[in-house]
N, C-alpha and C positions, 0 to 999 in steps of 0.2 A: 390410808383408811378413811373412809368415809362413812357417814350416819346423818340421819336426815331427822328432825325434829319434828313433828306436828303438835298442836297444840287446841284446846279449847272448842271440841266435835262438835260437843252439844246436840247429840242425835235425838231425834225425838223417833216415837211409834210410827211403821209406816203410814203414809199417808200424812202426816202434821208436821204442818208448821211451826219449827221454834218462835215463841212471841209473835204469831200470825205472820209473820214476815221473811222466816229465811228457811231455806230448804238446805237442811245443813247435810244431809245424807246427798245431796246434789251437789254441793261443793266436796265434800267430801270425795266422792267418786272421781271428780273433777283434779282432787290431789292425788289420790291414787295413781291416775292415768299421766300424771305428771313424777311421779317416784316411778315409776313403770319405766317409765321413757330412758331412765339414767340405768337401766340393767345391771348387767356387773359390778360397774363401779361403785353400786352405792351397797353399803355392808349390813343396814339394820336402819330401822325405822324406830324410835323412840317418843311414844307419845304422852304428854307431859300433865294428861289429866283432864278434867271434865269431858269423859268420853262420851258422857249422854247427860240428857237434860233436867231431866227427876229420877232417875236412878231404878229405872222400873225394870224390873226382867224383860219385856218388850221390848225395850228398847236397847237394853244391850243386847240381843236375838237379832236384832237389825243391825248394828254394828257387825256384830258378827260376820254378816250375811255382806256386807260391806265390805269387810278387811281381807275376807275370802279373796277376791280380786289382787291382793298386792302380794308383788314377788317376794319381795325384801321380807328378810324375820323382823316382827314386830314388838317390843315390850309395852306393858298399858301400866299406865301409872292412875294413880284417882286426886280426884280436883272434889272440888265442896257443892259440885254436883252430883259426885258420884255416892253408889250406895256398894259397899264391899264383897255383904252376901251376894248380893244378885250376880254383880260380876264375876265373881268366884263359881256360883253355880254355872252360870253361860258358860264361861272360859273354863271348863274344870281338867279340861286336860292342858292348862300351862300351868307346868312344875312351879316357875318362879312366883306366883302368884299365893302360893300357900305356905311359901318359906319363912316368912315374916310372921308367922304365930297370929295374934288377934290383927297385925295390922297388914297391910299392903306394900313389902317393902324388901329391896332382895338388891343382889350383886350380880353381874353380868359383864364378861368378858367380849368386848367389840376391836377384833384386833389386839392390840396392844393397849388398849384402853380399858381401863375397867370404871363402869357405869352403874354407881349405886344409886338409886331410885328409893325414896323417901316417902311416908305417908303423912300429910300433914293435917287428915282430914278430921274435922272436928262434924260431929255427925251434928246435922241440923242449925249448922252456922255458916257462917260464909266464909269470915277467918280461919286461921287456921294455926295449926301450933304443934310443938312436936315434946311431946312427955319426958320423964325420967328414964323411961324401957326404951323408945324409940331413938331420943340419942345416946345413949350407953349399946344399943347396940349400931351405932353409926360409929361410934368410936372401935366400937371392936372390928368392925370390916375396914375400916381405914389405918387400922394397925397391922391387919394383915396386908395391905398396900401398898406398903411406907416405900416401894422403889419401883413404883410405874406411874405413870401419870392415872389421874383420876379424876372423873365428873361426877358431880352430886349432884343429883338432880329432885326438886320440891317442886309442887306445884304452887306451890303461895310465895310467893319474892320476900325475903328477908331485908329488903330495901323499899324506902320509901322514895316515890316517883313524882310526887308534886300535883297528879294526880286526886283530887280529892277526895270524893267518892268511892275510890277504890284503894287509896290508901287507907283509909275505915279497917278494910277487909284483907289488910296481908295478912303475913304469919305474925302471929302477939308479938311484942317486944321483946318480952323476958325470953322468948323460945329463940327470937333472933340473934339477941346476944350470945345467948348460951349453945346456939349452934356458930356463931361466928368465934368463939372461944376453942371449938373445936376445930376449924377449920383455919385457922389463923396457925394451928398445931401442927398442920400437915403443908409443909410448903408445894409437897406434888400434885396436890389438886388442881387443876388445869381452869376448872370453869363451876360457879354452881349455876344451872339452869331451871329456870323455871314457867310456869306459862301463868294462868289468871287473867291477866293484865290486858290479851286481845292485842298488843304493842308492838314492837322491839324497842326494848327499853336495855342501856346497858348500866352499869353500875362499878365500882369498887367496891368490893368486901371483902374485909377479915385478908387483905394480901392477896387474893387473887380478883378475879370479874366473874359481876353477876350478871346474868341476861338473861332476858323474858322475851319470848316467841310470840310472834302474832297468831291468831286463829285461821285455819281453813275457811272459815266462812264470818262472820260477822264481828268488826272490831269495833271497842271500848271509841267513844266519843272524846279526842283529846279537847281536853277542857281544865285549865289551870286555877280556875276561880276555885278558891276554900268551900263555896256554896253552891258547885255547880252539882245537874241532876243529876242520876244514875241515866245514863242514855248510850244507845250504839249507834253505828254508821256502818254504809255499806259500801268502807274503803274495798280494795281488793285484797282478794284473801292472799295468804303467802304462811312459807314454812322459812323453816332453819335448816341451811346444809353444814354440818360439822365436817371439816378436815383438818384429818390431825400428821401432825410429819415429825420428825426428830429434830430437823432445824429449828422448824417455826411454830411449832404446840397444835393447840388451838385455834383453828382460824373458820370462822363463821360470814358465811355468805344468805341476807336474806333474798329470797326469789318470790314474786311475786307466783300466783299458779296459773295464772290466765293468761292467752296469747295476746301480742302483740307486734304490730305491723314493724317488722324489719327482720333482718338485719341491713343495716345499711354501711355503704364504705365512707368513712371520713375524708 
């Protein structure tokens, strides 16, 4: 079984530039036609949040009109750019999108895998954090789990990356503990994933690994200084291919999405 990861869209209104500089609905298309490419073999598409840029009904209308194009069934997850109503209105014919009561947040069966997806949006911040209701009921769908493998998947990293700037802006402390206390409880969880970060960033938590997807189109500026700016670069863009087997779990492949001259014989 296979699932493919994307992360951090950042769509803006047709026509605009994110931050006058990336044409993220062009990278976007760009990944599409690269998930496209792997047909069958790939089982679902999982996108791990900030699907649009200011959360405008516009702009998820454009997403929309984007995702049209990809074979693979897709689930959208919300980042601390997203806005819930809007996407809920655009998207209103995906069931799993309204299971979660006020928040964004549901169960999903990809093969053998079941894939619960987390809201950790704090409306009008950048951090992010998960309440009393949001993990009681993360505890409840991981109790009906207890004998398959399982991903948890948040858009905000429950781990601190040395990153400065952006560690500012994870999931709050107190929400990280108190989800790593859950999750420390369930030894089948395979993996928690998450994006923000523009990265691949791997981690240890709570007994299993955590990992953050790079973005489709513009990634976070590695920069280790405590003081450094908030700034991007225009490494190349790439996703997450999950493959999961009974022998060997979990195992992640990041793929760049842009071609390159080869293959060549050794």
């Amino acid at each position: 079984m296979r699932f493919a990861q994307i992360s951090d869209l950042h769509i803006t209104p047709p026509g605009e530039l994110a931050y006058g500089k990336v044409d993220t609905a062009g990278f976007l298309g760009r990944a599409i036609d690269r998930l496209n490419a792997l047909g069958d073999s790939l089982d679902a598409v999982l996108i791990t949040g900030d699907l649009v840029d200011g959360g405008l009904p516009e702009e998820y209308r454009h997403l929309r009109t984007c995702l049209d194009r990809l074979q693979a069934p897709c689930y959208l997850m919300v980042g601390n750019h997203d806005d819930r109503l809007a996407l809920r209105e655009v998207f209103a014919d995906r069931a799993y999108l309204h299971e979660g009561g006020a928040f964004v947040q549901y169960g999903v069966d990809i093969g053998a895998l079941r894939i619960i997806a987390l809201d950790s949006l704090i409306e009008g911040e950048d951090a992010g954090t998960l309440c009393d209701e949001r993990l009681a009921w993360l505890d409840t769908e991981l109790a009906q789990s207890r004998n398959r493998p399982v991903v948890v998947a948040i858009h905000h990293p429950p781990f601190s990356t040395g990153v400065g700037h952006m560690d500012d802006i994870l999931l709050e402390r107190d929400a990280s503990r108190r989800l790593a206390d859950i999750v420390r409880a369930h030894p089948n969880i395979e993996r928690v994933l998450s994006g923000h970060l523009h990265r691949p960033i791997h981690a240890r938590f709570a007994g299993t690994i955590a990992s953050t997807c790079p973005s489709t189109a513009h990634q976070v500026m590695f920069d280790l200084r405590a003081d450094a700016p908030i700034a991007f670069i225009m490494e190349p863009p790439a996703y997450a291919l999950h493959q999961w087997t009974v022998d060997s779990g979990l195992v992640t492949h990041h793929l760049y999405i842009d071609s390159f001259d080869g293959p060549y014989p050794f």
